[in-house]
VOGU-3710 file (C-alpha; in Angstrom, 3 decimals, decimal comma):
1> xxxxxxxxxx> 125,568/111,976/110,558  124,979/108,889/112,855  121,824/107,000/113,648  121,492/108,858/116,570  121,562/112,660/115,380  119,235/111,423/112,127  116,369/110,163/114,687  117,021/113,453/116,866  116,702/115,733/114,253  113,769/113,715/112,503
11> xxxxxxxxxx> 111,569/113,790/115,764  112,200/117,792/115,905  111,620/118,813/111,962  109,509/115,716/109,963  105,569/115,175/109,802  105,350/111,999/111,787  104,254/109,651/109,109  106,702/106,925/109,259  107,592/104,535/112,231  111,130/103,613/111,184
21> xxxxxxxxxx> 113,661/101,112/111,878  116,814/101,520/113,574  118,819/102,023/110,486  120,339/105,017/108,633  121,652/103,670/105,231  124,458/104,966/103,437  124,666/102,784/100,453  123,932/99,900/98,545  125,341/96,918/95,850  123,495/94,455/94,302
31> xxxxxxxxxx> 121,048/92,292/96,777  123,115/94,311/99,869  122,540/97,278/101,890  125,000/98,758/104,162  124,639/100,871/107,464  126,358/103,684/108,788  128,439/101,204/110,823  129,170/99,388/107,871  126,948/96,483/108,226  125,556/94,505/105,560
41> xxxxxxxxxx> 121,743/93,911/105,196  120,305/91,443/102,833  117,568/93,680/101,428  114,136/90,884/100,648  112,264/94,274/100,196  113,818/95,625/97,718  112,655/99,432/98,930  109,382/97,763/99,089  109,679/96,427/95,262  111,546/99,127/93,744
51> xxxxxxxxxx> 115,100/97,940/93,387  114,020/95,288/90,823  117,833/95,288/89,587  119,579/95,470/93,309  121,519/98,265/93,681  124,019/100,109/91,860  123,269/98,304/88,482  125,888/99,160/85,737  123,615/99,973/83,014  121,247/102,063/85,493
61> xxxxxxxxxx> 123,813/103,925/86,581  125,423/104,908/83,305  122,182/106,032/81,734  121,773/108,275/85,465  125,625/109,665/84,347  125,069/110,343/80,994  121,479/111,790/80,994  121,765/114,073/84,014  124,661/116,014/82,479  122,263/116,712/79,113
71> xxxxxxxxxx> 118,816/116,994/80,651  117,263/116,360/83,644  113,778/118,238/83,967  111,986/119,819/81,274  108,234/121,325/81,010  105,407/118,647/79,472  104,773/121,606/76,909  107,364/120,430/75,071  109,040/116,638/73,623  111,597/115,262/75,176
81> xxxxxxxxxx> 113,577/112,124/73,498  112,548/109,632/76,205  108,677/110,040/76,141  107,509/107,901/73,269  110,458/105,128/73,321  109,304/104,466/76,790  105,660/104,369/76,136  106,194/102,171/73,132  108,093/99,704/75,362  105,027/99,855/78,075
91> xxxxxxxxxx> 102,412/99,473/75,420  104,203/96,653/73,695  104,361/94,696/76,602  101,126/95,327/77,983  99,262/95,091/75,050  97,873/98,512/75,825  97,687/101,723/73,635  98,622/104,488/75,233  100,525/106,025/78,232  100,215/108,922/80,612
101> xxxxxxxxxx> 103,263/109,448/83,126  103,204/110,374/86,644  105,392/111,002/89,709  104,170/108,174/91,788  102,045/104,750/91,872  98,648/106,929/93,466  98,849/109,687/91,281  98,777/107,083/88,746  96,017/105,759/90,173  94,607/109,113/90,607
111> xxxxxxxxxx> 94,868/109,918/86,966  92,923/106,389/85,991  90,062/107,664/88,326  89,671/110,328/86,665  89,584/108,540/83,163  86,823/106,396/84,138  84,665/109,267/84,759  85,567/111,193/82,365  84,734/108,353/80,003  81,288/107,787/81,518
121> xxxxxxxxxx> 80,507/110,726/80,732  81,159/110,883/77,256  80,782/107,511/76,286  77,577/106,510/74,320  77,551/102,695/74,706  75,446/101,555/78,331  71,755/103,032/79,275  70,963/106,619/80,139  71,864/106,616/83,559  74,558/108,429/84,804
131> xxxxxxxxxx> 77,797/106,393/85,541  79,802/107,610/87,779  80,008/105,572/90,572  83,219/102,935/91,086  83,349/99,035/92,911  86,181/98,991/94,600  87,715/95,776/96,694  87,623/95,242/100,309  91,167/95,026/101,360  92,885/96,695/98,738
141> xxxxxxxxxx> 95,577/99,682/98,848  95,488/102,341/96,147  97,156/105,026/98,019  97,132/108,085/99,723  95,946/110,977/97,492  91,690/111,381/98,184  90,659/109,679/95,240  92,888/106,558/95,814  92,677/106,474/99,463  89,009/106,532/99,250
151> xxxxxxxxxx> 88,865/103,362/96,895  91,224/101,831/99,441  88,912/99,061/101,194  90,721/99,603/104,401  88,938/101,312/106,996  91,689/102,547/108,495  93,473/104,664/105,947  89,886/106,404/105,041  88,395/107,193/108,516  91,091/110,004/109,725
161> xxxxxxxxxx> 90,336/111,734/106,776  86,320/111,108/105,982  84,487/112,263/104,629  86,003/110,864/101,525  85,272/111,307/97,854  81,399/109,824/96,682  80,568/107,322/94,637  83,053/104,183/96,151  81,228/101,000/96,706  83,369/98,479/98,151
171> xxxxxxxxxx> 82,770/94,312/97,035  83,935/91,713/99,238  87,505/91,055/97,280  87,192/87,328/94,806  83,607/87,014/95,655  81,785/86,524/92,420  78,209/86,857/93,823  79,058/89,900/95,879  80,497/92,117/92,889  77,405/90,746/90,725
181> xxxxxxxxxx> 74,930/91,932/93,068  76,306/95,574/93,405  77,365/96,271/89,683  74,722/98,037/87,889  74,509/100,431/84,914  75,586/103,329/87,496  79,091/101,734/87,798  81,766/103,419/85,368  84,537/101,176/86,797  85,593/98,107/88,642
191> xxxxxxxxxx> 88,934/98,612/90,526  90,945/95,826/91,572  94,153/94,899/92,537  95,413/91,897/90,740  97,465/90,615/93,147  96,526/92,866/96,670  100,181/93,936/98,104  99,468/95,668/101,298  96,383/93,491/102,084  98,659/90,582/102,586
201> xxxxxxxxxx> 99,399/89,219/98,984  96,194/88,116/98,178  95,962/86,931/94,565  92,583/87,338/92,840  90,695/84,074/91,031  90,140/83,767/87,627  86,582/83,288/87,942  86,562/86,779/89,739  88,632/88,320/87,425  86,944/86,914/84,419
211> xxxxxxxxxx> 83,417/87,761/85,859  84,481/91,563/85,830  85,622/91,610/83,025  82,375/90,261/81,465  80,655/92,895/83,025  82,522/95,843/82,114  82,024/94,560/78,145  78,704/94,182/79,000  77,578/97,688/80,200  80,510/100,025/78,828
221> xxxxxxxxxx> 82,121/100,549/82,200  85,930/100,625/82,299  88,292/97,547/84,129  91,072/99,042/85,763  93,752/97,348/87,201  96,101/98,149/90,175  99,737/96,848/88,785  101,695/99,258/91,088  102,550/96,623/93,264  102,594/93,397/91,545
231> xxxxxxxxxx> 103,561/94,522/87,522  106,657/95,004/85,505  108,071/91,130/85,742  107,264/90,384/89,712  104,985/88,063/89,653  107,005/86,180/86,227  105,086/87,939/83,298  105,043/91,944/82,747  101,893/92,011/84,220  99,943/89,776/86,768
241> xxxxxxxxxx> 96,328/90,143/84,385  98,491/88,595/81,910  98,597/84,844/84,128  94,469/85,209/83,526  94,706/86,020/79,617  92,652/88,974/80,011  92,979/92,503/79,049  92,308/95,581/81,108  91,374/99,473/79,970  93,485/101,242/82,225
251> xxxxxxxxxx> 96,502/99,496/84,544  98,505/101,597/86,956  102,081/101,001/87,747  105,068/102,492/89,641  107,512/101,099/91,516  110,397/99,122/89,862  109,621/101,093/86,703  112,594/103,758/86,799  115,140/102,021/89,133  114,487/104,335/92,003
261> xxxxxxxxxx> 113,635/107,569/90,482  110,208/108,769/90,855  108,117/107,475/87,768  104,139/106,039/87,578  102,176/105,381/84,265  98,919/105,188/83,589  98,300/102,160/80,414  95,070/102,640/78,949  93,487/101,504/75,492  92,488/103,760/72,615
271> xxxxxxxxxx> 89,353/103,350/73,291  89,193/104,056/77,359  91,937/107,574/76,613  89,636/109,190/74,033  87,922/110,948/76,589  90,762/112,970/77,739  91,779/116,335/75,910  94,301/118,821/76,581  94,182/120,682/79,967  92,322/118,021/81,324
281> xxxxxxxxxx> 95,263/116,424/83,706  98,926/117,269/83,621  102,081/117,080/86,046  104,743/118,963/86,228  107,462/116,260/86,939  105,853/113,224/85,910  107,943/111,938/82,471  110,433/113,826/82,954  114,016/113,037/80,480  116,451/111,433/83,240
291> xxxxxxxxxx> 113,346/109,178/84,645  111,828/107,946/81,687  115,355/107,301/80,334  116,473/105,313/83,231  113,108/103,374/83,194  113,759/102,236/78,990  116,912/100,975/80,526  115,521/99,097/83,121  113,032/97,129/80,812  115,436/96,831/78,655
301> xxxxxxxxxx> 117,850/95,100/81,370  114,718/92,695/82,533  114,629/91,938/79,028  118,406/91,107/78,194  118,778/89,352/81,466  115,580/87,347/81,082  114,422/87,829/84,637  110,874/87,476/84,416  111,609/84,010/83,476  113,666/83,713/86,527
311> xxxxxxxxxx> 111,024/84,952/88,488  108,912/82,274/87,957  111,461/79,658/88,968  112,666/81,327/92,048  109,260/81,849/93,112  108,374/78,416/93,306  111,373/77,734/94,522  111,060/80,239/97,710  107,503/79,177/97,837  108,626/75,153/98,015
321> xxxxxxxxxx> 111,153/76,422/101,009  108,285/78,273/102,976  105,905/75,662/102,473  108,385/72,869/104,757  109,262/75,878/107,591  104,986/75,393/107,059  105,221/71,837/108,295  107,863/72,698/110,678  106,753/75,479/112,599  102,849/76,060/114,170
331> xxxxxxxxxx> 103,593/79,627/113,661  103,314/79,481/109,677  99,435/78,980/109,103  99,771/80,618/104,960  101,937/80,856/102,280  101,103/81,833/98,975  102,171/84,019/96,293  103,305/84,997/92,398  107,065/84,926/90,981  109,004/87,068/93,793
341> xxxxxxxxxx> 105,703/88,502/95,502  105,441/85,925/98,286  103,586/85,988/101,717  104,279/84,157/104,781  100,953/84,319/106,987  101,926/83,763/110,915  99,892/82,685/113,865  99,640/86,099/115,077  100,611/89,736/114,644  103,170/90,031/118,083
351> xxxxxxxxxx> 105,285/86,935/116,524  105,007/88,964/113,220  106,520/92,047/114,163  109,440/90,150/116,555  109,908/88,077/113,602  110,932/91,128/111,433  112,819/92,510/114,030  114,918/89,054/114,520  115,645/88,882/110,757  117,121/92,107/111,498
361> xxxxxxxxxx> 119,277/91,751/113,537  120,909/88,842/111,548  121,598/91,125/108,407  118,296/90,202/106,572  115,419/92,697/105,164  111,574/91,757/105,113  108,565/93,662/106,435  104,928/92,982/107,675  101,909/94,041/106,335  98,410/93,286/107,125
371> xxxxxxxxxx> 99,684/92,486/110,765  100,516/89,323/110,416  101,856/88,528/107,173  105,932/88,405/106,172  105,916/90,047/103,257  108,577/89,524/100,453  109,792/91,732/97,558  113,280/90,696/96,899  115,106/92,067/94,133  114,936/90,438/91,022
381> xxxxxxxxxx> 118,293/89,160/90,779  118,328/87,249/93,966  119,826/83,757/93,673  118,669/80,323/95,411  121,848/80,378/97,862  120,400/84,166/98,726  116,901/82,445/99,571  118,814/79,762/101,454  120,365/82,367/103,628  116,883/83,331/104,256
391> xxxxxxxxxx> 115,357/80,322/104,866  117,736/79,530/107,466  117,329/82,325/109,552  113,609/82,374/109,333  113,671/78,651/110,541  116,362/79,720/113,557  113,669/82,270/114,574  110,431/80,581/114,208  112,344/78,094/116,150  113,094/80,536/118,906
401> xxxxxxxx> 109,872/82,431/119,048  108,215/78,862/119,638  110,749/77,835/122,316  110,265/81,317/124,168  106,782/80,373/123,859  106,893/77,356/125,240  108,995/78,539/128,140  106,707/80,978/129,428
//
């Protein structure tokens, strides 16, 4: 099948949900992504931060092999050999105690809603009144399930769908006075992103973080923390909460976690999971063998390979590169980011989305979000000359976009 017939037949059968690019992939090897044509695509997405190990990784692909010809699905009524060495990898390097598994990143999230309330209601600690309502950030992205969208503080993934589930209370995201004055003893949990992904790679402050966290000890309401995005070694530690030395009662993740295959976890502490009993959640694929064996090999991987330290460094080395196209062009008014979760704020969203399409065109993956930002999720095992490449044509753009500018 060519480009062509794929975006004939997809405008006939599919739900119009996605507004694609002009590519039909075939196949992929390490940073690269190739066409149908056979062109080669630097991929600084990463399947927007999935393929933490690039594509077709060795070890990935032999657990895939072996696994799939023993066991690939079986019902969560019974063990399976992958379940517990996975969640004792997660909960060693979260410092968590327990782990539910999931499909996706918002039925993770969906799951940790539900443990909140669940715990409100049958924790003792707190006053009498009912808790059951949840502070959720302006400008966050939780996903697209009801309980998750509607604790998404953008207006425009809630509206075509209101009325939406009761009891969200949005806080202006790292204002400190502004969560303070709407937490009360009627709150059962304080959602946040740590690092917002879709908003436009905002990173929280300490003092915000901090001050939530001093009021969820305070009144018994649960912290829960929105790692989907930013955790499992992006941002240069397993978990962004971990650059604030604090610890959560529930995280979420998803994405890199089983190298492509559909996995989410839910990370709670002893304490926070008590209040969940048999019957009261489930999934039918969530944890199933081949995924959660795939995902012990990928943290095992980011372990052997020490990536997360080499997060860190290429971070602020991509961040150092940004920051002089920043001085060169008028069109870069941000930058800012964690390890390999980096933003690249322009002047406006039209330059933004040509800007995207440019990179394109010379071989090299990125996206926008939030209109106007560049956003990038490169695979972890980029190297500098691979950010060079990127630099360059991001500078031959800018440059262009300004001279067409200037032109007209």
């Amino acid at each position: 099948m060519n480009l062509a017939e794929a975006k004939q037949l997809e405008a006939k059968l599919l739900v119009p949900t996605y507004d694609r690019q002009p590519l039909l992939l075939e196949r992929g090897k390490d940073v690269y992504v190739y066409d149908s044509d056979g062109r080669r695509y630097l991929d600084f997405l990463s399947g927007i931060g999935v393929n933490a190990l690039g594509y077709g990784n060795r070890a990935v692909l032999k657990t895939i092999f072996k696994q799939s010809t023993r066991l690939i699905h079986t019902s969560n009524i019974f063990y399976h050999e992958f379940t517990a060495p996975l969640a004792e990898r997660l909960t060693r390097i979260s410092g968590l105690d327990r782990a539910f598994f999931s499909n996706s990143g918002t039925e993770a999230f969906e799951a940790a809603l539900k443990i909140t309330r669940a715990y409100a209601k049958t924790s003792v600690r707190g006053s009498s009144e009912p808790k059951w309502r949840v502070l959720a950030m302006e400008n966050s992205f939780h996903g697209r399930t009801y309980g998750s969208m509607s604790t998404t503080g953008q207006a425009k993934y809630r509206d075509p769908f209101a009325p939406v589930v009761p009891g969200i209370e949005f806080v202006r995201f790292n204002d400190v006075e502004d969560l303070k004055q709407k937490f009360d003893d009627s709150v059962c949990a304080i959602a946040i992103e740590v690092v917002q992904g879709e908003g436009g790679i905002q990173p929280a402050t300490r003092e915000f973080l901090e001050t939530a966290r001093a009021l969820t000890v305070r009144s018994g309401a649960l912290l829960l923390l929105d790692e989907i995005q930013s955790g499992l070694g992006r941002t240069g530690e397993w978990f962004a909460y971990q650059h604030y030395s604090i610890k959560p009662d529930i995280v979420t993740i998803a994405k890199p976690i089983a190298g492509g295959l559909s996995l989410g976890a839910v990370l709670t502490t002893n304490e926070a999971a008590s209040c969940f009993k048999p019957g009261m959640h489930g999934t039918t694929f969530g944890g199933g063998p081949l995924a959660c064996a795939v995902a012990c090999t990928v943290i095992d991987e980011l372990e052997k390979r020490k990536l997360l330290r080499g997060n860190r460094d290429l971070g602020k080395y991509f961040v150092k590169k940004l920051e002089s196209l920043k001085k060169k062009h008028r069109a870069v008014q941000n930058v800012r980011g964690m390890g390999l979760m980096i933003a690249c704020e322009l002047a406006s969203a039209d330059v933004a989305k040509a800007t995207v399409a440019a990179m394109l065109e010379r071989g090299i993956i990125i996206n926008r979000t939030h209109e106007t930002v560049l956003r990038f999720l490169p695979p972890y095992v980029i190297r500098k000359k691979h950010i060079d490449q990127v630099m360059k044509a991001l500078d031959e753009v800018l440059a262009s976009s300004q001279q067409l500018k200037e032109t007209h």
